[in-house]
N, CA, C and O atoms as a DFTB+ gen file, in Angstrom:
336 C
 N C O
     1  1      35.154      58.942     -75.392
     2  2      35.843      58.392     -74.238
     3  2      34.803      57.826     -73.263
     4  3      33.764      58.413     -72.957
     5  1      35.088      56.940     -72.927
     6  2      34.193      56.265     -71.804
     7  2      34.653      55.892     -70.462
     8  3      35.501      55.071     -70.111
     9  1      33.784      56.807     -69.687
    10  2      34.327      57.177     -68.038
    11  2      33.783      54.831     -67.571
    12  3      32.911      54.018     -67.877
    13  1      34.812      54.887     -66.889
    14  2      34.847      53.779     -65.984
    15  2      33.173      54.266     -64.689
    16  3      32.740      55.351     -64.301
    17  1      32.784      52.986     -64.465
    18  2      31.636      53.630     -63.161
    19  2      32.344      53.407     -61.911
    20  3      33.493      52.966     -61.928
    21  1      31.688      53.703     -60.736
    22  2      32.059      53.862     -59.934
    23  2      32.993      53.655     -59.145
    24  3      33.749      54.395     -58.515
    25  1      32.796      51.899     -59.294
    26  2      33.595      50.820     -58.869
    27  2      34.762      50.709     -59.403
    28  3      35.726      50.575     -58.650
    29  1      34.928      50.735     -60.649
    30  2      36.243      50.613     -61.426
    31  2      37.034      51.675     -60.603
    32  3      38.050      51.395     -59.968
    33  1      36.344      53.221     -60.686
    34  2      37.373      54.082     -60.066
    35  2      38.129      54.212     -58.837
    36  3      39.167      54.719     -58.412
    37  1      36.958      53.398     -58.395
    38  2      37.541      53.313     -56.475
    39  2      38.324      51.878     -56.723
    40  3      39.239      51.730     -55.912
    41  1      38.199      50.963     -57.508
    42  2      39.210      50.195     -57.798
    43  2      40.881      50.527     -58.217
    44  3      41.855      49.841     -57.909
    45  1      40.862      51.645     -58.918
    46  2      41.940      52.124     -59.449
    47  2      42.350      52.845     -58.551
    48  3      43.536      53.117     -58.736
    49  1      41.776      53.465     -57.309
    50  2      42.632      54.103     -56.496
    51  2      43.133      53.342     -55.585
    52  3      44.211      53.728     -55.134
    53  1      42.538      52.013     -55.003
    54  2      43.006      51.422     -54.123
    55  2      44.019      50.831     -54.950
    56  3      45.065      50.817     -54.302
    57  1      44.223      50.182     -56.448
    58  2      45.472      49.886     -56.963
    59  2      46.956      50.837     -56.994
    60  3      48.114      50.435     -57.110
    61  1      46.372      52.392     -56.828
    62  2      47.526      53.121     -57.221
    63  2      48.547      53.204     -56.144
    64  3      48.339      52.912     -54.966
    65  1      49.883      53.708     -56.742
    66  2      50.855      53.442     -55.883
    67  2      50.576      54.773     -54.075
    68  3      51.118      55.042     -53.003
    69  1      49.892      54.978     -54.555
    70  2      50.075      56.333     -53.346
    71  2      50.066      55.336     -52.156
    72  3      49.339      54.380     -51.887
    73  1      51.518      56.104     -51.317
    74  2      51.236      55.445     -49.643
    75  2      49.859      55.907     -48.968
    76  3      49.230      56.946     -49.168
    77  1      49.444      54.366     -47.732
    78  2      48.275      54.420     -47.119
    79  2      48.636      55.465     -45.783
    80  3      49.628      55.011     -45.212
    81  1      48.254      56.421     -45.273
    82  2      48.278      56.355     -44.531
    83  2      47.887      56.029     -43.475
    84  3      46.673      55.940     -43.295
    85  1      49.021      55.680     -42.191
    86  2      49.092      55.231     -40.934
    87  2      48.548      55.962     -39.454
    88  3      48.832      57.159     -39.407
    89  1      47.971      55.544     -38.503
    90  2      48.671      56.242     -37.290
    91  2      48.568      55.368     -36.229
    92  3      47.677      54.871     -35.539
    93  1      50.279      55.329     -36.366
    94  2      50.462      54.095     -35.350
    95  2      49.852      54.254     -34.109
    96  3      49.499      55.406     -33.852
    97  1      49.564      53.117     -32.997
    98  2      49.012      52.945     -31.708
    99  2      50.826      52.854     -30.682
   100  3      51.900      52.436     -31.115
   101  1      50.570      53.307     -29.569
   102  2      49.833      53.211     -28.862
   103  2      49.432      55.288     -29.008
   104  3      50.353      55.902     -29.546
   105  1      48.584      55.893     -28.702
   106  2      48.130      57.213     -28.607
   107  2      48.005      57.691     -27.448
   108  3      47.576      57.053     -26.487
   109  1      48.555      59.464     -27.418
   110  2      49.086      59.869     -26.227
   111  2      48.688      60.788     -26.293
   112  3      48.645      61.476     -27.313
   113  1      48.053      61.222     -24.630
   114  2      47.392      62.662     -24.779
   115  2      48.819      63.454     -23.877
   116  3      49.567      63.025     -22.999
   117  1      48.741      64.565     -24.480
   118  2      49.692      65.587     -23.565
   119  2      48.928      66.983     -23.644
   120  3      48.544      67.427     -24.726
   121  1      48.692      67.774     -22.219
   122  2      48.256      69.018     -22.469
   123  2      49.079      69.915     -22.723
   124  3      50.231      69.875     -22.292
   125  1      48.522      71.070     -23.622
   126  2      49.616      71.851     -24.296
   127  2      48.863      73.264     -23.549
   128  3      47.676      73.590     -23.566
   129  1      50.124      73.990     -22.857
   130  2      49.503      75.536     -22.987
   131  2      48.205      76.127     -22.340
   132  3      47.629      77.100     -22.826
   133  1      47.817      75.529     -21.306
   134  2      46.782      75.448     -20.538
   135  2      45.469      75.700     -21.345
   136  3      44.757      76.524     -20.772
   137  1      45.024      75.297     -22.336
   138  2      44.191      75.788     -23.013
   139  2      43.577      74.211     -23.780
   140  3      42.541      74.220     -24.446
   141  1      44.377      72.952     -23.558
   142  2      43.979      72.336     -24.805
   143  2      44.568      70.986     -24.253
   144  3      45.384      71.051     -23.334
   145  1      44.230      69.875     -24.719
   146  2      44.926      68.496     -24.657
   147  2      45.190      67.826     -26.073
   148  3      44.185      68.016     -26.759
   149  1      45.921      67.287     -26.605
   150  2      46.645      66.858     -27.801
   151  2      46.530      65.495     -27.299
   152  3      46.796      65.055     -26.180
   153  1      46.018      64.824     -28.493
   154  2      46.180      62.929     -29.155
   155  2      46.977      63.052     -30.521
   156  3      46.700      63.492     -31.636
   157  1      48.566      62.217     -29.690
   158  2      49.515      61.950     -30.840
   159  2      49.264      60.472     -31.244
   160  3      48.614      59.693     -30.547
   161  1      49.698      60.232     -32.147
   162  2      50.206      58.983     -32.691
   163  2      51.365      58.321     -32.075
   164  3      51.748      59.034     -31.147
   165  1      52.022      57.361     -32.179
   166  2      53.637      56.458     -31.186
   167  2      54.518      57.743     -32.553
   168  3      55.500      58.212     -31.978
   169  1      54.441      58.174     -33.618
   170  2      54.763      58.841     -34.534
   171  2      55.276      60.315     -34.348
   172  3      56.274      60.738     -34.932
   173  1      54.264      61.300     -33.209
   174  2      54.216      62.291     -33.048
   175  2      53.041      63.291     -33.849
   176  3      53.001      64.520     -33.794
   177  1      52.141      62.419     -34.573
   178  2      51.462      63.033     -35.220
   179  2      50.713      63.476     -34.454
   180  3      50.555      62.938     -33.358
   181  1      49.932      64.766     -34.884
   182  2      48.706      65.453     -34.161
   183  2      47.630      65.207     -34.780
   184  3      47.334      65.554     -35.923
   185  1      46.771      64.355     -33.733
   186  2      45.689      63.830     -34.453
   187  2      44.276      64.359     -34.126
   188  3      43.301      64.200     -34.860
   189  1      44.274      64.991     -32.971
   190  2      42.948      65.637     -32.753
   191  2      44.122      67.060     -31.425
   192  3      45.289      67.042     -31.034
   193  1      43.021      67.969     -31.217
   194  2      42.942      69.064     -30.220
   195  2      41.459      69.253     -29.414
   196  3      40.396      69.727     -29.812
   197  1      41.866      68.656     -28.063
   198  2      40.373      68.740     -27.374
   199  2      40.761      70.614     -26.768
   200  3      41.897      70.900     -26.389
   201  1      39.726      71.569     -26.786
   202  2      40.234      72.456     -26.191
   203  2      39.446      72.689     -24.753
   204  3      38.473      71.947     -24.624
   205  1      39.655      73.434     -23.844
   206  2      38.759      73.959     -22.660
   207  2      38.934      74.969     -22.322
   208  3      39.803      75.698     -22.801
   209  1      37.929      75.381     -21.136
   210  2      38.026      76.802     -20.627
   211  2      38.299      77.862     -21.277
   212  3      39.153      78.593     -20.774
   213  1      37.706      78.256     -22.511
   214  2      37.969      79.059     -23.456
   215  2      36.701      80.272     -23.530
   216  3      35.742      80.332     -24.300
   217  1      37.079      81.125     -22.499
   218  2      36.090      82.322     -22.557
   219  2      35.684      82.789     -23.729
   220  3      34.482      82.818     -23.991
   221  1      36.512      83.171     -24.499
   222  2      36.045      83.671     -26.323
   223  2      35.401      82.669     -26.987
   224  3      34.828      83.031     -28.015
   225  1      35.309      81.187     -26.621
   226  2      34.451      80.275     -27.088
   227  2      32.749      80.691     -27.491
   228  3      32.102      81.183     -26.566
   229  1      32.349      80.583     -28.254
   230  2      30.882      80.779     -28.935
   231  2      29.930      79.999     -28.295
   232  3      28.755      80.352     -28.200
   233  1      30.594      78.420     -27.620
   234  2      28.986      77.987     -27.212
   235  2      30.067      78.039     -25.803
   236  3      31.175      78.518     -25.562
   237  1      29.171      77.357     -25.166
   238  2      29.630      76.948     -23.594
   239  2      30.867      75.845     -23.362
   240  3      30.784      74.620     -23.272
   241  1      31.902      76.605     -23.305
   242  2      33.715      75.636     -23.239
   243  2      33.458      74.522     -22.101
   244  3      32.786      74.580     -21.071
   245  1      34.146      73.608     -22.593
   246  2      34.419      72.599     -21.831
   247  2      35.161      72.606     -20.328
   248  3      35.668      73.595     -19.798
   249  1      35.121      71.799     -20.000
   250  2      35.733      72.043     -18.403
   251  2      37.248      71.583     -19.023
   252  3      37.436      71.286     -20.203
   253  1      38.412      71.591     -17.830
   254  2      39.455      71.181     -18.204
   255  2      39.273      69.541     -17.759
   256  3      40.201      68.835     -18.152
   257  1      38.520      69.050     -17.219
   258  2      37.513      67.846     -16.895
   259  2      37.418      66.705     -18.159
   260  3      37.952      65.642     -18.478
   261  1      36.492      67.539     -18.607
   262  2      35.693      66.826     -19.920
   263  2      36.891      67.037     -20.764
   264  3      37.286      66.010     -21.316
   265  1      37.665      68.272     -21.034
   266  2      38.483      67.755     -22.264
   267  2      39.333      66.577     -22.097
   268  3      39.575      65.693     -22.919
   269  1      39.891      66.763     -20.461
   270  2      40.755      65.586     -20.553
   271  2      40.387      63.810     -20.910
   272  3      41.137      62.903     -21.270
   273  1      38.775      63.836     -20.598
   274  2      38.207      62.851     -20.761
   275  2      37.744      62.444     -21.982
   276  3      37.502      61.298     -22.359
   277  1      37.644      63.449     -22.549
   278  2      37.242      63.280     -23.905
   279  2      38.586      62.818     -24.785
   280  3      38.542      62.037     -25.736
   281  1      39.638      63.384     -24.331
   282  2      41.027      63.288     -25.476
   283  2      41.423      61.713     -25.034
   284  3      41.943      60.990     -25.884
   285  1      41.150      61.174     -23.602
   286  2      42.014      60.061     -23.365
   287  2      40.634      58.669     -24.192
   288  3      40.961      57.578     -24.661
   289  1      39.386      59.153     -24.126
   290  2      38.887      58.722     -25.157
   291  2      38.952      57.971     -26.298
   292  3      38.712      56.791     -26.556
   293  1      39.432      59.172     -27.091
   294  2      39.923      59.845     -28.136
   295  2      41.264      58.482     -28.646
   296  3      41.169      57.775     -29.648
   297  1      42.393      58.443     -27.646
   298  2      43.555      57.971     -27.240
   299  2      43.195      56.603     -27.306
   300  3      44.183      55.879     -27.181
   301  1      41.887      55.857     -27.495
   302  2      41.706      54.326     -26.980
   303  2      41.069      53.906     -27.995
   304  3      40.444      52.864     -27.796
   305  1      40.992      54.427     -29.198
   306  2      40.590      54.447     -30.397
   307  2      41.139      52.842     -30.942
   308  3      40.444      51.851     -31.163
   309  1      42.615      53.000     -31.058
   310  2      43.122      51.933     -31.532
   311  2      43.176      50.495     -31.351
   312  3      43.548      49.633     -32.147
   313  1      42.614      50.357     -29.823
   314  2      42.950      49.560     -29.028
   315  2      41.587      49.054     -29.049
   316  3      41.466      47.851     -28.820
   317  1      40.415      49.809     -29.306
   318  2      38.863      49.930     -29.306
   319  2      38.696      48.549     -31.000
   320  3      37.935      47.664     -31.392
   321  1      39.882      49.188     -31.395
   322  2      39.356      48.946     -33.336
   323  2      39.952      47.440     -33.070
   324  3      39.328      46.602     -33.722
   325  1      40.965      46.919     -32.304
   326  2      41.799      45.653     -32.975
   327  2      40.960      44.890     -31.797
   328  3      41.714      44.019     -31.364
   329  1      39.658      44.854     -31.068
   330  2      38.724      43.887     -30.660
   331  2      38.582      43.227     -31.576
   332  3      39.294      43.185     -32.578
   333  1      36.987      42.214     -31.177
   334  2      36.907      41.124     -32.201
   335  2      35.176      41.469     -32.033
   336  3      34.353      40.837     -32.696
């Protein structure tokens, strides 16, 4: 039997039927639970968790500051990609 190289294979996957997945724009941060900020998709998907102020944290937690800044970030992704 003779394996296809590399190319062929990554050829055959981009041919196969499997759906691409999506995550639609526009992206929305909402804080959840005083602990965390969430980036959805227009979908509802959960696409990242910035967390903060997390005493049991191992290195040094984020402010509730920086997470929020970091998730709305995070949130401008899409809008970042369809420049020119």
């Amino acid at each position: 039997m003779v394996k296809p190289s590399g190319r062929l294979q990554a050829e055959a996957c981009l041919d196969s039927n499997m759906p691409s997945r999506r995550f639609p724009p526009p992206w929305t941060v909402e804080e959840y639970n005083d602990a965390c900020f969430i980036v959805r998709d227009n979908d509802g998907q959960q696409l990242a968790y910035v967390h903060f102020d997390n005493p049991r944290a191992a290195a040094k937690p984020l402010t509730r500051d920086e997470a929020r800044s970091i998730a709305a970030n995070i949130a401008k992704v899409p809008e970042l990609l369809r420049k020119p």
